[in-house]
N, C-alpha and C positions, 0 to 999 in steps of 0.2 A: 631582653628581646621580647616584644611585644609577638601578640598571636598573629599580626599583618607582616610581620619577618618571618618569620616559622621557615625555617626549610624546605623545601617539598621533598619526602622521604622516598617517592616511587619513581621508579624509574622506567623510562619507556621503551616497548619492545624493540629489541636489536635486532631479530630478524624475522621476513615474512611470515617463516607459522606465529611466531608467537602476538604478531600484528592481528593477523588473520584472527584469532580465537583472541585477541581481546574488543574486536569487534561484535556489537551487539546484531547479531544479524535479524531476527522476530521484530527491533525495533526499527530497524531498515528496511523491511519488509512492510511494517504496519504505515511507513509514510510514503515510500515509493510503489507498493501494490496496485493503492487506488488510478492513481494516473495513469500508472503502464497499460494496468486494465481497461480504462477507457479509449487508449491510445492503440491498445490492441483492436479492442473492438472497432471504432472507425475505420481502421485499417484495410482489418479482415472483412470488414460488411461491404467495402467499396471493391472492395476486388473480388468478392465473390457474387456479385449481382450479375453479372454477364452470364458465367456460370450456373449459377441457379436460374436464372430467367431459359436458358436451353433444355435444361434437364428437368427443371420444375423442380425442385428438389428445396425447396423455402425451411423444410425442417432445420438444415444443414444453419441457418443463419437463424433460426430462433434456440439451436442448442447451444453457440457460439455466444449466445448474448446472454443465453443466462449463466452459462458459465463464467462468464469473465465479469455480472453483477455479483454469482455468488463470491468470487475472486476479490475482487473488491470490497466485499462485505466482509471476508476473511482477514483484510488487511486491518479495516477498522478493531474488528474481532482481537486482533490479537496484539495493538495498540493498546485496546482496553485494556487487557493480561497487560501489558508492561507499565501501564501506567499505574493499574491496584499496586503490581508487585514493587512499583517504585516509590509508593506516598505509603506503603506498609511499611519500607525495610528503610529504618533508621540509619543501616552503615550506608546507602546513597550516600543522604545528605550527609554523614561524617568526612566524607571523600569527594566532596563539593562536586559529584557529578546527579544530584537527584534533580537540580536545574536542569540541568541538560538532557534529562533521560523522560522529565515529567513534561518538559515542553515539546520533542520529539512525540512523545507517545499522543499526547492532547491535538497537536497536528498532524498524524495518523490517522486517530481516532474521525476530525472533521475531514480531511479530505479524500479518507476513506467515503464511507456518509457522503460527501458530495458527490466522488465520482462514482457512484454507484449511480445515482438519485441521475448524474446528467447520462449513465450508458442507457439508463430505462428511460430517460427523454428521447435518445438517437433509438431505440428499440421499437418505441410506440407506432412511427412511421411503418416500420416493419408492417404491425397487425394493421396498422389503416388505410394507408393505403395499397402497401405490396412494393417489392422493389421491382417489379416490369412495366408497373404504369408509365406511359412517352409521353 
């Protein structure tokens, strides 16, 4: 039996805890982060201009926005972390999953990076022009 018949010796969880906790969550976090956070932001900055324009209250939508860049910078952040710890640790690639955990984390990593980079694009309008200008 050649090494391309081999067996596959693991077996996959039976039931949802054991599903649950063999989910890598940090690495699902470092590639879905970015987006949600920008998709947040959009969100919350259109729906709170009415809002802020009554109350004047513009802090509320400049804390918002950097929160959800530092968020997404977070996600990249901890892409990077999976991706060291995945091109360090040898048993990955023994277990033919460091493909899949080094690409995962590298597309993390950029679209962390991107959406950041595009929520300080939708941000900047914030400081120049204002959200009450008609």
């Amino acid at each position: 039996m050649s090494d391309l018949e081999a067996p596959v010796t693991t077996t996959p969880p039976q039931n949802i805890s054991e599903r649950a906790e063999s989910i890598n969550w940090p690495l699902w976090f470092g590639v879905l982060g970015g987006p949600i956070a920008w998709s947040l932001h959009l969100v919350i900055s259109y729906l709170l201009v009415r809002p802020v324009c009554w109350d004047g209250g513009i802090l509320a939508l400049h804390l918002i926005s950097l929160g959800l860049v530092l968020t997404a910078l977070a996600a990249a952040a901890v892409s990077w972390r999976q991706w060291r710890s995945a091109r360090d640790s040898a048993d990955a690639d023994m277990h033919g999953t460091g493909s899949r955990v080094g690409f995962m984390a590298v597309f993390g990593i950029l679209s962390g990076v991107l959406f950041a980079v595009a929520t300080v694009v939708a941000w900047v309008p914030i400081f120049l022009i204002g959200p009450c200008v008609e």
